[in-house]
N, CA and C atoms as a LAMMPS dump frame, in Angstrom:
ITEM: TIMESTEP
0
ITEM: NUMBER OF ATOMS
630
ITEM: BOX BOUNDS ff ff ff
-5.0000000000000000e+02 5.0000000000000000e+02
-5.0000000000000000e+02 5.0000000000000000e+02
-5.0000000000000000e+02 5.0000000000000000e+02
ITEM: ATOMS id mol type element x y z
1 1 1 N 0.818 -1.212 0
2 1 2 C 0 0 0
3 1 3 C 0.852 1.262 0
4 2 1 N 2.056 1.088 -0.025
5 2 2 C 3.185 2.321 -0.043
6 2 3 C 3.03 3.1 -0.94
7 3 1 N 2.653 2.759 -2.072
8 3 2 C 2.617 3.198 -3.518
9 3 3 C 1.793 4.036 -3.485
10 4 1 N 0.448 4.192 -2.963
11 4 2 C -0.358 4.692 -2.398
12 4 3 C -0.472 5.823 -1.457
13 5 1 N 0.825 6.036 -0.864
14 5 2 C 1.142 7.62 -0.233
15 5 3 C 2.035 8.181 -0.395
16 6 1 N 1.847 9.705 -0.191
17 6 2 C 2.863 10.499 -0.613
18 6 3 C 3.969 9.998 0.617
19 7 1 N 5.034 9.909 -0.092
20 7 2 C 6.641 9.641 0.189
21 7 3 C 6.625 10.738 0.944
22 8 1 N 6.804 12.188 1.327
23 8 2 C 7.053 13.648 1.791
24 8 3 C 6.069 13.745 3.226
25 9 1 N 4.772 13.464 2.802
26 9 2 C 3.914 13.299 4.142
27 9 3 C 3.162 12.528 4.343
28 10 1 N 3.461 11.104 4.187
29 10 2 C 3.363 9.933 4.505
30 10 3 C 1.201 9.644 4.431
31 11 1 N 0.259 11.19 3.576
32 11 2 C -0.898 11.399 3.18
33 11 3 C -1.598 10.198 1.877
34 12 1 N -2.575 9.977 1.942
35 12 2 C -2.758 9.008 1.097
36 12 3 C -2.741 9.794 -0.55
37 13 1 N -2.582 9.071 -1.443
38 13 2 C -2.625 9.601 -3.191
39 13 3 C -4.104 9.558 -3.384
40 14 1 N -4.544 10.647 -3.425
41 14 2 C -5.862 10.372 -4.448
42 14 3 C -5.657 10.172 -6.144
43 15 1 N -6.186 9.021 -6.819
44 15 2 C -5.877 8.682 -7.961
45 15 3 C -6.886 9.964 -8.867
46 16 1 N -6.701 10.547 -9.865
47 16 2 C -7.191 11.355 -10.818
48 16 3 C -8.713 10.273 -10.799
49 17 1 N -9.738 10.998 -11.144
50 17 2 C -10.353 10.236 -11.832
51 17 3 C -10.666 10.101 -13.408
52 18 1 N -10.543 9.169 -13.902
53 18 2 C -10.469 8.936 -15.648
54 18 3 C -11.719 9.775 -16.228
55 19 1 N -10.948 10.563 -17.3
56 19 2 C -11.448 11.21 -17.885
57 19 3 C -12.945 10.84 -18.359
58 20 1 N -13.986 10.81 -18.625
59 20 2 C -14.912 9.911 -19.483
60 20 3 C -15.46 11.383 -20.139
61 21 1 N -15.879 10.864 -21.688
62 21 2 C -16.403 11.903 -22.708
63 21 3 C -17.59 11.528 -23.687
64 22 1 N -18.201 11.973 -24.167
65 22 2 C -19.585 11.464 -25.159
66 22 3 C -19.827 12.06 -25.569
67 23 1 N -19.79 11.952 -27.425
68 23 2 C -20.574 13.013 -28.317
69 23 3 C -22.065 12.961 -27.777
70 24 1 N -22.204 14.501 -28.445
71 24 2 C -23.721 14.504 -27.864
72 24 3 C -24.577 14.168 -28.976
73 25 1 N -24.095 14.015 -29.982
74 25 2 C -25.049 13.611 -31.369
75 25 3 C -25.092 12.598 -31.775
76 26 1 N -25.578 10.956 -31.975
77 26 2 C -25.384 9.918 -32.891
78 26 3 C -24.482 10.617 -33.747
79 27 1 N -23.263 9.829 -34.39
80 27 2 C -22.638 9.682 -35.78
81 27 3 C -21.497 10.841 -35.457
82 28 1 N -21.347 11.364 -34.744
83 28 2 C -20.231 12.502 -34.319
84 28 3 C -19.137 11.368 -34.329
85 29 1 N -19.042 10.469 -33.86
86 29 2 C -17.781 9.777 -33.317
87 29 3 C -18.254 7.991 -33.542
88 30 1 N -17.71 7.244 -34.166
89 30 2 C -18.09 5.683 -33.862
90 30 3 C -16.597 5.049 -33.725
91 31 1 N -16.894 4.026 -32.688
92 31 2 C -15.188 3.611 -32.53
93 31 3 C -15.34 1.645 -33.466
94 32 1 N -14.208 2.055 -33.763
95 32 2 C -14.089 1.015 -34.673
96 32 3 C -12.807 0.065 -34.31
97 33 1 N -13.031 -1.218 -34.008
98 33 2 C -12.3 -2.451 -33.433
99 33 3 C -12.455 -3.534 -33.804
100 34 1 N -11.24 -4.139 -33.717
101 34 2 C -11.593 -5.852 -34.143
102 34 3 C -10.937 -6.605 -33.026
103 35 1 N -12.296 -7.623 -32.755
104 35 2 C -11.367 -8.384 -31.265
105 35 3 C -11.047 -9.872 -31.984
106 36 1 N -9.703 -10.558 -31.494
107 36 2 C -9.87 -11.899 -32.231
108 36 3 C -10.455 -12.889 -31.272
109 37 1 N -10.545 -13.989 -31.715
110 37 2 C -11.623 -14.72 -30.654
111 37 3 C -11.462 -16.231 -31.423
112 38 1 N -10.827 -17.356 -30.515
113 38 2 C -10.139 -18.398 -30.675
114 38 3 C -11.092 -19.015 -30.94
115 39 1 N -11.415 -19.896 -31.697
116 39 2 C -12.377 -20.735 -32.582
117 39 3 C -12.309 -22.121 -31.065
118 40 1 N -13.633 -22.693 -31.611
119 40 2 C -13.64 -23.974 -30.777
120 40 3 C -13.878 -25.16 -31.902
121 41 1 N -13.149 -25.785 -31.364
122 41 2 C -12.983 -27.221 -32.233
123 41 3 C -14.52 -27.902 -31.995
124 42 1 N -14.068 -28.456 -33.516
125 42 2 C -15.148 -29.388 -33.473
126 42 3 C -15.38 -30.357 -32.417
127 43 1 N -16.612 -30.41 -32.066
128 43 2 C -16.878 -31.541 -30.522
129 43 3 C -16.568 -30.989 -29.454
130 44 1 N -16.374 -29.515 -29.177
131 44 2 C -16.563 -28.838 -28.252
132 44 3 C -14.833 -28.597 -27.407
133 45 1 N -14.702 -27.18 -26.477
134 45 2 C -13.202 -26.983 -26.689
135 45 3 C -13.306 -27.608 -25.292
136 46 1 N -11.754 -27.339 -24.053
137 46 2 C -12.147 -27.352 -22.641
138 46 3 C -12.872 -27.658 -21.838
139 47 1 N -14.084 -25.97 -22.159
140 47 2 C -15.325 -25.267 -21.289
141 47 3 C -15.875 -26.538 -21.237
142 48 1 N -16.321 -27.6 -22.433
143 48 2 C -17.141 -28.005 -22.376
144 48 3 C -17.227 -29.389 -22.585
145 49 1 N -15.984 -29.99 -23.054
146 49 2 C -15.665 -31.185 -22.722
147 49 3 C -14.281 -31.689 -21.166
148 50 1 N -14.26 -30.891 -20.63
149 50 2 C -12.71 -30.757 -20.074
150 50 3 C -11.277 -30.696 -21.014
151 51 1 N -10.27 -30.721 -20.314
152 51 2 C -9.254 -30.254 -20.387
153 51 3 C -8.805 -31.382 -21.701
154 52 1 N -8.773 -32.378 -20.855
155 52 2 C -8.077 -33.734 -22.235
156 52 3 C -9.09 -33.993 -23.501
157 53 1 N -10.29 -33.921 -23.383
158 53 2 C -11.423 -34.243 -24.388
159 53 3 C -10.612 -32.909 -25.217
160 54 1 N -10.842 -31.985 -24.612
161 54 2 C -10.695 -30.557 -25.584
162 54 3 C -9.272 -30.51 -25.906
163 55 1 N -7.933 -30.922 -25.563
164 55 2 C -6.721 -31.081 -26.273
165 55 3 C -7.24 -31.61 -27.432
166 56 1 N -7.535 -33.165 -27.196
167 56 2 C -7.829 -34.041 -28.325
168 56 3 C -8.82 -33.372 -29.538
169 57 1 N -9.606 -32.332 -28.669
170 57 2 C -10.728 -31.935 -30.203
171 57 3 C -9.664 -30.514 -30.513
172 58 1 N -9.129 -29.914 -30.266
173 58 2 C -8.302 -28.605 -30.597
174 58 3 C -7.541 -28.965 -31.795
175 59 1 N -6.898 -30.621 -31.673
176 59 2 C -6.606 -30.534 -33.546
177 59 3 C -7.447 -31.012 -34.224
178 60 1 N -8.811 -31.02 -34.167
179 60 2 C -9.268 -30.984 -35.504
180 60 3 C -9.938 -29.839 -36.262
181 61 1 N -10.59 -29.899 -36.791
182 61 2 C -11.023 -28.68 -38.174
183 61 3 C -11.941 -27.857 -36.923
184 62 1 N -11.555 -26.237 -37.133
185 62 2 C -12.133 -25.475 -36.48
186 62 3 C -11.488 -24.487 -35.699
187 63 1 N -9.68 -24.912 -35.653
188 63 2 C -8.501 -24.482 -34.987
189 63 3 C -8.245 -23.064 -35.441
190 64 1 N -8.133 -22.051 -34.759
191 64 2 C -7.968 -20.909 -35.39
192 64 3 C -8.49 -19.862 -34.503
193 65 1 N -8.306 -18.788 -35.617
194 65 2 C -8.991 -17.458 -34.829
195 65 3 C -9.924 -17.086 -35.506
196 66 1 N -11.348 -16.338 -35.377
197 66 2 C -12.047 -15.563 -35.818
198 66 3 C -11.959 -14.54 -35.446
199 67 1 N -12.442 -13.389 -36.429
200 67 2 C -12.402 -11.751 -36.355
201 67 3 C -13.145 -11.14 -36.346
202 68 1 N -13.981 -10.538 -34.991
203 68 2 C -15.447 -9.745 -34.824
204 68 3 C -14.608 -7.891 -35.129
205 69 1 N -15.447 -7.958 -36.124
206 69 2 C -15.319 -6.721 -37.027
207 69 3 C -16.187 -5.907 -35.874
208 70 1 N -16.063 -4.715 -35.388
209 70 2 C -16.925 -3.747 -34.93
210 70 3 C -16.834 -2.353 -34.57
211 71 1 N -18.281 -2.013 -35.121
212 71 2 C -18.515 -0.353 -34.647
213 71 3 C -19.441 0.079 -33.913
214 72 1 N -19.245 1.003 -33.244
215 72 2 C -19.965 1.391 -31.395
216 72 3 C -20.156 2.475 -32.016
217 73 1 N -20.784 3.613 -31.607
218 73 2 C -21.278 4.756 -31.498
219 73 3 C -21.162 5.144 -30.613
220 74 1 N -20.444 6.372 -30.23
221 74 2 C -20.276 6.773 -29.199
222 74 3 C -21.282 7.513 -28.16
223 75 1 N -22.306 8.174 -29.147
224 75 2 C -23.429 8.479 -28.063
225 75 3 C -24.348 7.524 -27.998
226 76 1 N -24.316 6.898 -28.822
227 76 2 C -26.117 5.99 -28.196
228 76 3 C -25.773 4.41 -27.858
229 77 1 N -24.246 4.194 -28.152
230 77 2 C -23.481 2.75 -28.037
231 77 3 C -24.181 1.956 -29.088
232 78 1 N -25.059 2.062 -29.697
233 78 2 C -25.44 1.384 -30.61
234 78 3 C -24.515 0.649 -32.021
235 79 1 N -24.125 -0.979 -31.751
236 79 2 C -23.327 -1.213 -32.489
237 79 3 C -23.465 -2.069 -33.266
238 80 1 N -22.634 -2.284 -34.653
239 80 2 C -22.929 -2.783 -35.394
240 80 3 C -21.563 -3.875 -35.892
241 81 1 N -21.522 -5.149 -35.462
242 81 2 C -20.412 -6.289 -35.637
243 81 3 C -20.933 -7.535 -36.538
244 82 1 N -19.883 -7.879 -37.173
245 82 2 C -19.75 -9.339 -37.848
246 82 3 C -18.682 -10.199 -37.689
247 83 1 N -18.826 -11.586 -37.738
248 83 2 C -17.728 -12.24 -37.515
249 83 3 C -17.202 -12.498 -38.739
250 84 1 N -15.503 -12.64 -39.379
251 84 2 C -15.038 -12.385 -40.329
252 84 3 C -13.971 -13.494 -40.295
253 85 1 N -13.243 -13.87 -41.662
254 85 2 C -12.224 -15.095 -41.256
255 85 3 C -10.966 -14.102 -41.236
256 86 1 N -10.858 -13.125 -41.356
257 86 2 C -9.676 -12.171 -41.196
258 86 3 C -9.572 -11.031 -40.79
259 87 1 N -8.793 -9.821 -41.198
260 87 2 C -8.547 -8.731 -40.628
261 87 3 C -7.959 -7.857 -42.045
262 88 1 N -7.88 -8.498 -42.89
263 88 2 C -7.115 -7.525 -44.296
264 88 3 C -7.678 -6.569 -44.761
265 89 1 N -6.909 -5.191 -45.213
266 89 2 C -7.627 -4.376 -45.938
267 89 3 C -9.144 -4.291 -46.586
268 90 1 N -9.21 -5.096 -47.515
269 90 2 C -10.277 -5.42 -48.524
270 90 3 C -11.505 -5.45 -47.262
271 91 1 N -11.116 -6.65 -47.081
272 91 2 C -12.147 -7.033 -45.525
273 91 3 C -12.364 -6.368 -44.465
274 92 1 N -11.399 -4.999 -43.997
275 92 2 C -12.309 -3.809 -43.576
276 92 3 C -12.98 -3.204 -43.976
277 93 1 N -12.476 -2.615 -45.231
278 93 2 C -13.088 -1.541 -46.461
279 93 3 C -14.948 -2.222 -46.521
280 94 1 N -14.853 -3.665 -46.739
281 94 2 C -16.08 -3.721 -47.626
282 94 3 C -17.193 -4.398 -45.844
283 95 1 N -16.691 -4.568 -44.842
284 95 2 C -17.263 -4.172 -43.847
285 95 3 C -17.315 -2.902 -43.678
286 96 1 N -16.986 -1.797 -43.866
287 96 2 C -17.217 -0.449 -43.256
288 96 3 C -18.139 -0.017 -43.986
289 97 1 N -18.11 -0.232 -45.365
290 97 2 C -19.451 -0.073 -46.446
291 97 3 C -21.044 -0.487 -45.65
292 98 1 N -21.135 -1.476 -44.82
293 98 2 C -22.399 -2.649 -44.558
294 98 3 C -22.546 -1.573 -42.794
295 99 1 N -21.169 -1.444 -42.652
296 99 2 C -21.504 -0.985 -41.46
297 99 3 C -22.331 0.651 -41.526
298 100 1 N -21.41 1.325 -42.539
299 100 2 C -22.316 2.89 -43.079
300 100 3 C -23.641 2.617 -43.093
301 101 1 N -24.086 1.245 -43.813
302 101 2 C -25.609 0.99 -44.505
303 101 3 C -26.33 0.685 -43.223
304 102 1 N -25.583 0.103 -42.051
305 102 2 C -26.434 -0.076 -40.701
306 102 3 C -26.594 1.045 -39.949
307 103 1 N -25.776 2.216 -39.971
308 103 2 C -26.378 3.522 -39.626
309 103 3 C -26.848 4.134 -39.887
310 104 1 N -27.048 4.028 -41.31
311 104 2 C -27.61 5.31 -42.263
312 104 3 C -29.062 4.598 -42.039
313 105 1 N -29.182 3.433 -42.144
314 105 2 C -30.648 2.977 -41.929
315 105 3 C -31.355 3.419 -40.601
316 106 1 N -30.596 3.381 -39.385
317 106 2 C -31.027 4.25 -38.188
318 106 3 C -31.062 5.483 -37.864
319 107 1 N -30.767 6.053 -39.033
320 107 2 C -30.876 7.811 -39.161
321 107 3 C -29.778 8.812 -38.427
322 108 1 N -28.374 7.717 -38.73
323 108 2 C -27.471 8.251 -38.36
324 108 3 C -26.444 8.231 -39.354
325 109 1 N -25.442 9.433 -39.386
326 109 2 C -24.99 9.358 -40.137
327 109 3 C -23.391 10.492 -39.571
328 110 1 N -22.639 9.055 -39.842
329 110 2 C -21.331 8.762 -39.562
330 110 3 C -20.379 10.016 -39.638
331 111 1 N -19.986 10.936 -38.803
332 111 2 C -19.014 12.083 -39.8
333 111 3 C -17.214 11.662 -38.963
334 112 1 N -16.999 10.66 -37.98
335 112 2 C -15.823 10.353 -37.636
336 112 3 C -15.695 8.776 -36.983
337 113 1 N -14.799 8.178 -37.165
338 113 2 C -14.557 7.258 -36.731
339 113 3 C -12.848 7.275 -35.73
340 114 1 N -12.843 6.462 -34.9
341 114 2 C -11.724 6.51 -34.288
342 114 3 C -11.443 5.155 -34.038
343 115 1 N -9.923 4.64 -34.436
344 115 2 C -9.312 3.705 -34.71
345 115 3 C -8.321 3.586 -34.026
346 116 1 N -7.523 2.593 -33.545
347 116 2 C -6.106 1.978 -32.747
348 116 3 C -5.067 2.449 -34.257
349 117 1 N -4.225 2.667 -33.533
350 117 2 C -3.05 2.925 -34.42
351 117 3 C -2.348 1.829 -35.204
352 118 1 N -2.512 0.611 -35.442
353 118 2 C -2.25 -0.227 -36.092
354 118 3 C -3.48 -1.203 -36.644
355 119 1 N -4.674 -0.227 -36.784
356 119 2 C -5.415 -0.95 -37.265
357 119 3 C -5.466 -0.931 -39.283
358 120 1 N -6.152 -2.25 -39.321
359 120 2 C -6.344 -2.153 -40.49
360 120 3 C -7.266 -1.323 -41.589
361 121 1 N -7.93 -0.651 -40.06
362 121 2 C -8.651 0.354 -40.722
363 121 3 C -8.135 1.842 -40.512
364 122 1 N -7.557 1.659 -41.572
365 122 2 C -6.54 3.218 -41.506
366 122 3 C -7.561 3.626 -42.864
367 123 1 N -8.174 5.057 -42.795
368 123 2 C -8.932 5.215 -43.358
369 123 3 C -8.273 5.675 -44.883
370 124 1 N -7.461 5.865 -45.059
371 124 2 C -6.904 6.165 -46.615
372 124 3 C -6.69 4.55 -47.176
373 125 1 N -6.879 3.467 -46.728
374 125 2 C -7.529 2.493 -47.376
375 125 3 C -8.899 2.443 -47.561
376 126 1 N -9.578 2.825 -46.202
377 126 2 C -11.089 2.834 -46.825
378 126 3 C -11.331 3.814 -47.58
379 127 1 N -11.367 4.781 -47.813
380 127 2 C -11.637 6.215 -48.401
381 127 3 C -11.238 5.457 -50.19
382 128 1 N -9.933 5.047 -50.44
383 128 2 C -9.911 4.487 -51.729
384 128 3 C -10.472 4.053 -52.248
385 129 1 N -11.27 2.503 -51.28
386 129 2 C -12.231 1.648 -51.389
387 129 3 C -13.553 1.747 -51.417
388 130 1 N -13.399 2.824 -50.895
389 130 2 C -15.474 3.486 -50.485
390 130 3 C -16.141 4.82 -51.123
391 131 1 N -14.768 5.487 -51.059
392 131 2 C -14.96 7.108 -51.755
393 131 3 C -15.711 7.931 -50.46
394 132 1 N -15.43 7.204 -48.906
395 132 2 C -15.802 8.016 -48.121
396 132 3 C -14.663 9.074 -47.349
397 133 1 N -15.641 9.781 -46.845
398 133 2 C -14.601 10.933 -46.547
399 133 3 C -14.634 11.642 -45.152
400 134 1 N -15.426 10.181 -44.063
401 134 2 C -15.123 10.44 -42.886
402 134 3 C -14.012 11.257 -42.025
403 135 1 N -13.616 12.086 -41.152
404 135 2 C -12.388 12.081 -40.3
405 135 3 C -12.185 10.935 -39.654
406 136 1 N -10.711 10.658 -39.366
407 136 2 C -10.253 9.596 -38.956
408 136 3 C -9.721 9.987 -37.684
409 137 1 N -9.757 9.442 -36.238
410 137 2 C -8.787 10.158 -35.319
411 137 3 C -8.426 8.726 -34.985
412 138 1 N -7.318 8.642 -33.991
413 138 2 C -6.484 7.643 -33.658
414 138 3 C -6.826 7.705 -32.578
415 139 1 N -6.672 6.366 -32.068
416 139 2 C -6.142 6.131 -30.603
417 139 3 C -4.939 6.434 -29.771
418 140 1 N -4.383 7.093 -28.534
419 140 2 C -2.723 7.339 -28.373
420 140 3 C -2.554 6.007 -28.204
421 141 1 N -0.772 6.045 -28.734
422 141 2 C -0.264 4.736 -28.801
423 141 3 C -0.594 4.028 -27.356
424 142 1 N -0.503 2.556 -27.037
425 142 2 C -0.433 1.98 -26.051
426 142 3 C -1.44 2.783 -24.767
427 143 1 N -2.823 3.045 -25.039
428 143 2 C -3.577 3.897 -24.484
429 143 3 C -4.853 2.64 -25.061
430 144 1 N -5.299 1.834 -24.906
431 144 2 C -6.257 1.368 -25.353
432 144 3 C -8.03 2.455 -24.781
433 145 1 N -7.46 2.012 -23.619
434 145 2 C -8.73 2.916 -22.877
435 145 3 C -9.01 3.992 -23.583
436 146 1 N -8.707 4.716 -24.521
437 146 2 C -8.891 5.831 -25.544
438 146 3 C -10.577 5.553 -26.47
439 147 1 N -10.006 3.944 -26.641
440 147 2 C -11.297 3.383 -27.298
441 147 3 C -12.539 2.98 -26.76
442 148 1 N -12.146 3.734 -25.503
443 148 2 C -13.044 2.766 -24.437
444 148 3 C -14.713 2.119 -25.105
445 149 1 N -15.347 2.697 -25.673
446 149 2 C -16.979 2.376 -26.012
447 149 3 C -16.146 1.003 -26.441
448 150 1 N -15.246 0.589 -27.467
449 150 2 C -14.975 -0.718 -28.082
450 150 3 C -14.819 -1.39 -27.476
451 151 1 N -13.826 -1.083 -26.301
452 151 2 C -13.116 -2.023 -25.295
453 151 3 C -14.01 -2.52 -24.547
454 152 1 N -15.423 -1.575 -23.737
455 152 2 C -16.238 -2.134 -22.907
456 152 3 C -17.367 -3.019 -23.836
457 153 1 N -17.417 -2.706 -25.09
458 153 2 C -18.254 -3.781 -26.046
459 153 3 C -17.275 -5.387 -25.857
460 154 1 N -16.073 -5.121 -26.004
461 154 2 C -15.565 -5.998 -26.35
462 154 3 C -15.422 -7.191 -24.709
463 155 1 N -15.608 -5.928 -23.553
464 155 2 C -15.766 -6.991 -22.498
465 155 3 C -17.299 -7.714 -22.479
466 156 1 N -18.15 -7.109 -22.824
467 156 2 C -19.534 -6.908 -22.859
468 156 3 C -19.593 -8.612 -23.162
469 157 1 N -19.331 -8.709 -24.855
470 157 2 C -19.556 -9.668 -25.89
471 157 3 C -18.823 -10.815 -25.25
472 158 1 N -17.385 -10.462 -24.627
473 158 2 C -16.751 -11.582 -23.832
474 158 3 C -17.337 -12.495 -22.888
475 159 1 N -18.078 -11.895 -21.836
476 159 2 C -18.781 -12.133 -20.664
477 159 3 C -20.673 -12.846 -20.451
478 160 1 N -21.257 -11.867 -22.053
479 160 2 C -22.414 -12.376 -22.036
480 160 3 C -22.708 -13.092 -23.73
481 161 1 N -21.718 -13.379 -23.916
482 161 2 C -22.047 -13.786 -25.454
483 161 3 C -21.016 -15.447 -25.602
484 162 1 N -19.604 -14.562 -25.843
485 162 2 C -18.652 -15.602 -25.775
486 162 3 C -18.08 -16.773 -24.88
487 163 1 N -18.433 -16.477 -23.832
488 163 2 C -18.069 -17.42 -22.851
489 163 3 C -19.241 -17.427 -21.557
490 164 1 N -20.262 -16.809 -22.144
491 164 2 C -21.36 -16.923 -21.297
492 164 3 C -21.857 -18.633 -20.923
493 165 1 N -21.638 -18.942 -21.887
494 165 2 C -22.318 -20.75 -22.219
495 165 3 C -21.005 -21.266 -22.976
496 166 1 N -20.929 -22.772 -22.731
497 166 2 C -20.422 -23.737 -23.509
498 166 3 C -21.014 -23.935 -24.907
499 167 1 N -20.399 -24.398 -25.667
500 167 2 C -20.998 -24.317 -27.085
501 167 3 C -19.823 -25.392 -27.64
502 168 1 N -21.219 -26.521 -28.412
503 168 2 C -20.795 -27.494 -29.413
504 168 3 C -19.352 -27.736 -30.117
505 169 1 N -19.561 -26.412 -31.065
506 169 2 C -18.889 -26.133 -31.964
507 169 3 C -18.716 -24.728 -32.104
508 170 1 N -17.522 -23.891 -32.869
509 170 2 C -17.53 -22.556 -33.469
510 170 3 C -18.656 -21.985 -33.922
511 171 1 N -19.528 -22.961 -34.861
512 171 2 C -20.351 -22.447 -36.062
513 171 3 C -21.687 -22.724 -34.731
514 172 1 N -21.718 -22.943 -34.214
515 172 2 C -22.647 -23.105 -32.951
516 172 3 C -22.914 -21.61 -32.087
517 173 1 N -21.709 -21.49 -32.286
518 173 2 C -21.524 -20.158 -31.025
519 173 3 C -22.045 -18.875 -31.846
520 174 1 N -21.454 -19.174 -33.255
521 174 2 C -21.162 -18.012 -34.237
522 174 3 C -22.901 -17.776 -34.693
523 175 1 N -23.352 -18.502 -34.931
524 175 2 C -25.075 -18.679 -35.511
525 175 3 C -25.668 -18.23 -33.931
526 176 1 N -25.201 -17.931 -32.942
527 176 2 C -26.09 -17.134 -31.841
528 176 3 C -25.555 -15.624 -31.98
529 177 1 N -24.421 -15.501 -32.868
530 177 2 C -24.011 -14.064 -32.425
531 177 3 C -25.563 -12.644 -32.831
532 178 1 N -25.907 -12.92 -33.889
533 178 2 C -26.608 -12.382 -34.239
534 178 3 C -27.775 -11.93 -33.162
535 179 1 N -28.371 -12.982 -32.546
536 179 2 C -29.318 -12.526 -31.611
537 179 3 C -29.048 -12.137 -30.152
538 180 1 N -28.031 -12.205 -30.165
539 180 2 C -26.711 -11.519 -29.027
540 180 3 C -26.843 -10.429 -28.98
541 181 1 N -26.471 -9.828 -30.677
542 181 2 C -26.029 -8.722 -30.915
543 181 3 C -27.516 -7.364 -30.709
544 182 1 N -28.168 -8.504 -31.266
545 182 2 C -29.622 -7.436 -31.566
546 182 3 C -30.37 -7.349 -30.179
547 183 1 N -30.154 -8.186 -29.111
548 183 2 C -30.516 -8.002 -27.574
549 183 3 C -30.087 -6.711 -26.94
550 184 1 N -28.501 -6.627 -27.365
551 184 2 C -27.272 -6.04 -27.078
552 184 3 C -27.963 -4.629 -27.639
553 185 1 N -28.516 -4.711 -28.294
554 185 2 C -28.7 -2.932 -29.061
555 185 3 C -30.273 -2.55 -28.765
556 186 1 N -31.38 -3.491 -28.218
557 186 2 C -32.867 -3.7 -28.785
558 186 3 C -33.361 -3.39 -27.257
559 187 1 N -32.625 -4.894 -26.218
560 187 2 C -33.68 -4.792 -25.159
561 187 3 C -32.422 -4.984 -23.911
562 188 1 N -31.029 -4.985 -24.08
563 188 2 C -29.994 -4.768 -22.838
564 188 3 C -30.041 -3.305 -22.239
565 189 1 N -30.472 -2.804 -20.69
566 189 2 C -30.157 -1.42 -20.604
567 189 3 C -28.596 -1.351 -20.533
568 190 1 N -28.456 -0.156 -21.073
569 190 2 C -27.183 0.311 -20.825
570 190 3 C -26.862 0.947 -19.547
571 191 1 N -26.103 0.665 -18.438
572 191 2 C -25.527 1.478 -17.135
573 191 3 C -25.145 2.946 -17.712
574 192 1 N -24.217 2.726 -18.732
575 192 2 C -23.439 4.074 -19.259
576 192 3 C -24.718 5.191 -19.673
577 193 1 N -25.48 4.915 -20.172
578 193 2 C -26.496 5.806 -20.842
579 193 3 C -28.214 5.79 -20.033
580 194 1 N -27.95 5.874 -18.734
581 194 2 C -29.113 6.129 -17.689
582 194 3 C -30.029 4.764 -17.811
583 195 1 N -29.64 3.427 -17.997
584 195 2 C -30.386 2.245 -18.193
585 195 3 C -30.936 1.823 -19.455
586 196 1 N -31.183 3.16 -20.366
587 196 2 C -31.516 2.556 -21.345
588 196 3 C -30.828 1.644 -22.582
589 197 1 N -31.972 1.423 -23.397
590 197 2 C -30.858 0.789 -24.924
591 197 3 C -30.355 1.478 -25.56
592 198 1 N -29.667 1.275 -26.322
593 198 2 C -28.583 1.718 -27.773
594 198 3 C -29.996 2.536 -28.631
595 199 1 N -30.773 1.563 -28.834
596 199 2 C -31.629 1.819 -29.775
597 199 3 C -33.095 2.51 -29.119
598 200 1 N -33.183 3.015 -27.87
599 200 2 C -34.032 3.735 -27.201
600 200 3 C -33.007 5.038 -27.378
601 201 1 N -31.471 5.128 -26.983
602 201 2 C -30.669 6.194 -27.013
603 201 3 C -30.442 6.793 -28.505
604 202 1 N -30.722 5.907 -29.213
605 202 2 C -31.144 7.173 -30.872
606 202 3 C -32.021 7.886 -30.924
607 203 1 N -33.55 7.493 -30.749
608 203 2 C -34.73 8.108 -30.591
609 203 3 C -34.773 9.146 -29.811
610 204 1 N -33.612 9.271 -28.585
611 204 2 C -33.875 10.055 -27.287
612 204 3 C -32.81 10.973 -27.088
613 205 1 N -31.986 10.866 -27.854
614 205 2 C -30.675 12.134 -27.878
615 205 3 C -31.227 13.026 -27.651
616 206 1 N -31.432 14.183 -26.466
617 206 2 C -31.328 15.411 -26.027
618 206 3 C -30.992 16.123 -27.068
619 207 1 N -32.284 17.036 -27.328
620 207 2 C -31.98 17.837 -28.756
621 207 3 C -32.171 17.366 -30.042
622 208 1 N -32.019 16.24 -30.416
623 208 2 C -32.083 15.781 -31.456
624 208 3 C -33.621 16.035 -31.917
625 209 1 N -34.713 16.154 -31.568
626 209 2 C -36.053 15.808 -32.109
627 209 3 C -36.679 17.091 -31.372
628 210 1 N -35.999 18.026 -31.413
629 210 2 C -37.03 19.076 -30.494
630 210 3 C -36.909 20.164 -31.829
């Protein structure tokens, strides 16, 4: 607990408290992330056969990683993910296209995105690919918490999606993401945004409809 007081007068440290920030408009800001997420072998991994069953099923077909493509919104958290077999250029670009078409359909409309500094979505690939002409801001290096809306999606999806339940197979887990996702935006309250949903917090943006 030393670490914890000032060295000079032996007084406790009060820690800063972390910044937290929120556009006030849908589409001002959407954070954009990809989490990878270890495939489960056929006949089930560990979780769900134990330790030796799941060695034995880990080499067969199913070994790998999958790539949940995703975008959050920073005011209404409302997000929009797919699972992908990669992370390459092409395969951001023509997700960010599907992802535009999932906001623009909710009457939002995108003017920045913010990205990790080694992502594949560095927007002068998409912009080539799309002819869009979003601002791009970065994440600071080695600052993840920058992204935070992604990061807490990404614990979110961890906790009540991915490892909530045991599951068969990959293509088992992967064929629930969808109704995960649409819980996640439709009928989950949000803590961050006064209890409500993603999709109650579009309709209800302060200002927006007055």
């Amino acid at each position: 607990m030393l670490h914890h007081l000032d060295q000079s007068t032996d007084l406790p440290v009060r820690k800063p408290k972390p910044t937290r920030y929120e556009r006030q408009a849908p589409g001002q800001l959407v954070h954009v992330d990809i989490k990878k997420l270890g495939k489960i072998p056929a006949g089930g991994g560990w979780r769900k056969v134990g330790k030796q069953a799941g060695r034995r099923n880990s080499g067969k077909c199913g070994h790998g990683y999958a790539f949940l493509h995703h975008t959050v919104d920073d005011c209404t958290r409302l997000a929009y993910s797919e699972i992908l077999e990669d992370e390459r250029k092409e395969t951001a670009a023509a997700f960010w296209v599907r992802a535009r078409k999932f906001f623009n359909g909710h009457g939002i409309a995108v003017t920045a995105v913010m990205t990790d500094n080694g992502s594949c979505y560095q927007l002068q690939n998409v912009r080539r690919r799309t002819q869009d002409q979003v601002k791009h801001r970065r994440t600071r290096p080695y600052r993840p918490q920058t992204n935070g809306k992604a990061e807490r999606f990404n614990h979110t999806l961890a906790s009540e999606w991915a490892y909530a339940q045991t599951y068969e197979s990959d293509a088992a887990r992967a064929a629930s993401y969808e109704t995960w996702l649409h819980h996640y935006n439709h009928h989950r309250p949000h803590t961050g945004i006064a209890g409500s949903t993603p999709a109650e917090r579009v309709h209800n943006v302060p200002g927006q409809h007055s």
